[in-house]
C-alpha positions in Angstrom: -36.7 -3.6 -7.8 -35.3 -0.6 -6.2 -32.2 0.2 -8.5 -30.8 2.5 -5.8 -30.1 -0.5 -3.7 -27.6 -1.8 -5.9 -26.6 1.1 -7.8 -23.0 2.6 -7.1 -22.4 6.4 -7.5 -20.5 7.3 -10.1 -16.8 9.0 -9.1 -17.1 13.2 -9.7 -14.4 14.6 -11.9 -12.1 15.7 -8.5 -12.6 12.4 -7.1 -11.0 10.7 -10.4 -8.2 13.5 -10.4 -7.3 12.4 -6.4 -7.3 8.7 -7.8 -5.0 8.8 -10.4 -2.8 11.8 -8.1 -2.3 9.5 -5.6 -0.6 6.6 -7.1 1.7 9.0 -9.0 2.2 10.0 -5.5 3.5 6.3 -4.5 4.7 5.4 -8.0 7.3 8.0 -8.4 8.6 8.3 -4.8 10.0 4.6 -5.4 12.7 6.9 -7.5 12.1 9.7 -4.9 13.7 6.9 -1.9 16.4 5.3 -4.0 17.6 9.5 -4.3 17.2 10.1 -0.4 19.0 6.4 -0.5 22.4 7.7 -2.1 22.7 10.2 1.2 20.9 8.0 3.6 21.7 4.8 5.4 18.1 3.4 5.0 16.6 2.2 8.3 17.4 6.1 9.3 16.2 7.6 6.5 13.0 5.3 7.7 13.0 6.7 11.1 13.4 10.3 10.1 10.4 9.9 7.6 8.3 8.7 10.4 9.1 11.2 13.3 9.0 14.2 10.8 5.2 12.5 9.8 4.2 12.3 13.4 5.3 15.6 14.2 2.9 17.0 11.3 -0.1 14.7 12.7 -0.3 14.0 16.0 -1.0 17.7 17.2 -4.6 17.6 15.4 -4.7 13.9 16.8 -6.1 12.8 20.6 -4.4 10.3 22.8 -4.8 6.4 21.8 -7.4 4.6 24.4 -6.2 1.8 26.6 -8.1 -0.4 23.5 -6.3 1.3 21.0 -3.0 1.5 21.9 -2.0 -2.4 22.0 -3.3 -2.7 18.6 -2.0 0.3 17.4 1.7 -0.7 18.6 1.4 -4.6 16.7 0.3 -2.7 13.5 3.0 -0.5 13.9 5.8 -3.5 13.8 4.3 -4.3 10.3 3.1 -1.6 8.4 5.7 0.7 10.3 9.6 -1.1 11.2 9.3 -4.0 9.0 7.5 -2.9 5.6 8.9 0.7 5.3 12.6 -0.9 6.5 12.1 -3.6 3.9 11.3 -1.8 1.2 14.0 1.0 1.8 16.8 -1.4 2.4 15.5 -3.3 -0.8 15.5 -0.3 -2.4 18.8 0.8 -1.8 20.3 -2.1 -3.3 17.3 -2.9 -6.4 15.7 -1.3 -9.2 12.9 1.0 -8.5 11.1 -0.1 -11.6 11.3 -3.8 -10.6 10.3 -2.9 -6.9 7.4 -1.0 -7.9 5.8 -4.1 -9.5 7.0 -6.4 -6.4 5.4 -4.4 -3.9 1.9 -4.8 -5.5 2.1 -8.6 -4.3 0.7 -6.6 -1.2 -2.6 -7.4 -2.2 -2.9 -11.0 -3.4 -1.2 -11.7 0.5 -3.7 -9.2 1.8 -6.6 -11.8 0.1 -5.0 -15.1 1.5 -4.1 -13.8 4.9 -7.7 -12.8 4.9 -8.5 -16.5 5.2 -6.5 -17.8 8.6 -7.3 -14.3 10.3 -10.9 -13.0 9.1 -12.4 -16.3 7.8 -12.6 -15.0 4.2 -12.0 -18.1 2.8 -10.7 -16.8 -1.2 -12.6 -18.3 -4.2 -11.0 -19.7 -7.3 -10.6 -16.1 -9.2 -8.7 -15.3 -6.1 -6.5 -18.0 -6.2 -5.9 -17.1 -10.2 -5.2 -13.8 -9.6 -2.5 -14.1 -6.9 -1.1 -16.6 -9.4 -0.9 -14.4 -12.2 0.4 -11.6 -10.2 3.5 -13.6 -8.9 4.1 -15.0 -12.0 4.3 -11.1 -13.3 6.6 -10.6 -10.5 8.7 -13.9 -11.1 9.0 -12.5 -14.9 10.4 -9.5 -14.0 13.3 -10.7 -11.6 14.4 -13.3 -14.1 15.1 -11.2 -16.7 18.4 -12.6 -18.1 19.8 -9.0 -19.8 18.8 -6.9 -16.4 20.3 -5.9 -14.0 18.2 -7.2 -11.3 19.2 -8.5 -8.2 17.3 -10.7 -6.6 17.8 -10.7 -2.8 16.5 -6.5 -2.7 13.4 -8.0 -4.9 12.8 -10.7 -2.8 13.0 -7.7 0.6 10.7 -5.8 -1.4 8.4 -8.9 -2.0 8.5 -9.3 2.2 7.8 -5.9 2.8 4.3 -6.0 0.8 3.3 -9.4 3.1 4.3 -7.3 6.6 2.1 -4.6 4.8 -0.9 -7.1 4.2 -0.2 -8.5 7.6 -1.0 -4.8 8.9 -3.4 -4.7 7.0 -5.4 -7.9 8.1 -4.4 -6.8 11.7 -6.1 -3.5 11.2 -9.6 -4.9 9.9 -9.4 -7.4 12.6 -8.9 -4.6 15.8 -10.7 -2.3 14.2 -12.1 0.1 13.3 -9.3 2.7 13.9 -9.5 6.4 13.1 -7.2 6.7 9.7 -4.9 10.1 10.5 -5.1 8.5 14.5 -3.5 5.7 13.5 -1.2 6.6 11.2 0.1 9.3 13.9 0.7 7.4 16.3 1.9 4.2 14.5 4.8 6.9 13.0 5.6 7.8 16.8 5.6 3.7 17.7 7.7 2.8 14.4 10.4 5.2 15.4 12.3 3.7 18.2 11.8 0.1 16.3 13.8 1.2 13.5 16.0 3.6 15.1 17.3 1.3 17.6 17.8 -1.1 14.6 19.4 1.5 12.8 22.0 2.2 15.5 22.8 -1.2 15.5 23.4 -2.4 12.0 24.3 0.6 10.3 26.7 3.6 10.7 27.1 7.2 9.4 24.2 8.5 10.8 25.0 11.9 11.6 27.6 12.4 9.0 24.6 11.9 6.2 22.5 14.6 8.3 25.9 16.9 7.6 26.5 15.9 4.1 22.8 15.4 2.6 22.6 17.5 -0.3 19.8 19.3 -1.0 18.5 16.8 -3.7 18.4 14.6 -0.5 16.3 16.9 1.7 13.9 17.2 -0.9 13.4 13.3 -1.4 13.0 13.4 2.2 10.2 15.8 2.3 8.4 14.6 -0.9 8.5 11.4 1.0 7.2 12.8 3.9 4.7 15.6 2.4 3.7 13.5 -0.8 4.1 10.1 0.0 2.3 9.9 3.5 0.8 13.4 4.6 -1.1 14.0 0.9 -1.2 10.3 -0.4 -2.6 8.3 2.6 -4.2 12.0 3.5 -6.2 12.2 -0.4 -7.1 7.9 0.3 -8.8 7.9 3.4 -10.6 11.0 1.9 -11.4 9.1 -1.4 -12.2 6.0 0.8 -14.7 7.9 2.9 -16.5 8.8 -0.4 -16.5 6.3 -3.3 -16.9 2.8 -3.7 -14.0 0.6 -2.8 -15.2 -1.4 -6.2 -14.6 1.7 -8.1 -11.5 3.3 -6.1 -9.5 -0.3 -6.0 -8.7 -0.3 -9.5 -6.7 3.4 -9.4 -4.2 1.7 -7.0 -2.7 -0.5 -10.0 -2.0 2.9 -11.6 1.1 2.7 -9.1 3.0 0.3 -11.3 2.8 2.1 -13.8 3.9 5.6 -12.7 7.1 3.0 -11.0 8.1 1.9 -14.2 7.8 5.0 -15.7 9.7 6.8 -13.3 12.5 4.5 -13.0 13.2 4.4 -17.0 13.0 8.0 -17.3 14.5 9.1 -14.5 17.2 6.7 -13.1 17.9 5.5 -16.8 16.2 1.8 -15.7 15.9 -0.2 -18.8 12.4 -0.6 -20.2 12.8 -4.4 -21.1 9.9 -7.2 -22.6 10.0 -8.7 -19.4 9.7 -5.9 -17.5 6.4 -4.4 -19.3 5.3 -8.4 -19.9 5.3 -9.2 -16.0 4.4 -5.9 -14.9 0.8 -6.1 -17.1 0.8 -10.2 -15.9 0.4 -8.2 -11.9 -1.9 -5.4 -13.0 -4.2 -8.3 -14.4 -3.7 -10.8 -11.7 -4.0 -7.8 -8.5 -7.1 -6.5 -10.9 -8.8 -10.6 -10.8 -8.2 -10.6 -7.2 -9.8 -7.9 -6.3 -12.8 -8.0 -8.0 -13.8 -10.2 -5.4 -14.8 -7.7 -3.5 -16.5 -6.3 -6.2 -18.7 -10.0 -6.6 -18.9 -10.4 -2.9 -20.5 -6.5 -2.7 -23.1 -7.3 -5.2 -23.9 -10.5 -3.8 -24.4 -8.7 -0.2 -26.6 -5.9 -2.6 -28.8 -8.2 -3.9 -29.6 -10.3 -0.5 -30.3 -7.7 1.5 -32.8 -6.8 -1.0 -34.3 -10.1 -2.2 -34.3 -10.1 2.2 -36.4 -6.9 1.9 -38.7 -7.9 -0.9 -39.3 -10.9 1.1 -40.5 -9.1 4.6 -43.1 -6.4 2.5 -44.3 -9.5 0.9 -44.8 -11.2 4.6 -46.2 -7.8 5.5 -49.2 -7.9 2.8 -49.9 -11.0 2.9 -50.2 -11.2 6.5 -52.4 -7.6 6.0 
């Protein structure tokens, strides 16, 4: 057997170091919103992220074809207005501790929307691990001596199914060029949650006068760190390693959420905190090794399907 067929390339020291980087990235700027938050009404704070993002990109991007623009505006409703205005609003009012654990239910609904939309019908370990990941969720909103509220939980908890409804949507009209779309999805998302913005909230311009500079500086960690670097270093680490060996790094994100919200917004550290948050690092982990199974199995057909035409060819010689 030809071990290279199945053999997976081990991750180089930099590719590890962008791995663990990038969900620090993510994990800490859940405390990084809730301070743009305080000077912020959120759906603006959302729109200003995304045209100060698509003013970075889209002069090294090209136009969107007459294929890719439809797509690129239905992705834009969900990974763009209603995920990112979910998850700031939800913000605003929750714990960034608690919110960083909710927001990984973004994969387990990324694995059963799979089913309806791309026929990937999920298997029993699946099923467990989407199970065992809202249960961590359920634990940590329940939490009798915290201070958690659950209506900006439950936001945050919609926000991750718009993401894996993007998410699904993007596999299914794809493929999409990463820093493309993400361009011009920012440019699409803008007037979605601007107009929005203009029409449920107030003191727009006021918060652009009195920001402080703590304010800015959440704003452009959001926008340098959060987007431009962190989805920047993923497709990067996505175009070179194994997404069996990269997938794991993104639980990391809970972690660096928790941590950031006890040490710096005071967020208390509680059993049930720590208890549910591990509960939806072990469930997301279970789900996706799926991928990890399904990969292998793929592996080894295609080369039992190889073995299988040399021996055809020798025999028939």
């Amino acid at each position: 057997m030809d071990q290279s067929v199945v053999k997976e390339i081990p991750m180089s020291p930099i590719q590890i170091a962008c791995a663990v980087l990038v969900p620090l990235c993510w994990g800490v700027q859940f405390v990084v919103i809730k301070l743009g938050l305080a000077a912020f009404p959120p759906l603006f704070f959302v729109g200003l992220r995304f045209i100060a993002v698509a003013a970075i990109l889209l002069p090294f991007v090209g136009l969107p074809t007459r294929r890719e623009i439809g797509p690129m505006i239905v992705i834009s409703i969900f990974f763009g207005g209603l995920n990112f205005g979910l998850v700031f609003v939800g913000l605003g009012q929750g714990l960034a501790s608690v919110s960083g654990v909710a927001n990984q239910l973004s994969t387990p609904f990324t694995l059963l929307l799979a089913w309806p939309l791309l026929g990937e019908r999920p298997t029993a370990r699946v099923v467990i691990g989407v199970a065992l990941a809202f249960a961590g969720v359920v634990l940590t909103v329940v939490e009798p001596s915290a201070a958690v509220k659950i209506v900006p939980t439950l936001l945050v908890i919609a926000a991750g199914f718009a993401w894996a409804v993007g998410s699904v949507l993007t596999k299914r009209y794809g493929p999409l060029e990463p820093l493309k779309l993400m361009a011009w999805m920012s440019l699409f998302t803008v007037p979605q949650v601007m107009v929005t913005s203009l029409m449920i909230e107030h003191g727009q311009l006021a918060s652009l006068q009195a920001a402080s500079l703590t304010a800015w500086l959440a704003f452009a960690y959001t926008v340098l760190f959060g987007a431009v670097a962190g989805w920047g270093l993923w497709f990067w680490l996505i175009a070179r390693c194994s997404m069996t060996r990269l997938a794991p790094f993104a639980l990391l994100q809970i972690v660096f959420a928790v941590a950031a919200g006890v040490v710096f917004l005071n967020e208390r550290m509680t059993p049930s905190l720590v208890i549910g948050a591990v509960l939806c690092i072990i469930g997301v982990a279970i789900s996706q090794s799926r991928s990890a199974d399904a990969g292998a199995g793929m592996h080894q057909q295609q080369h039992l399907e190889h073995d299988g035409d040399r021996e055809e060819s020798t025999q028939s010689s």
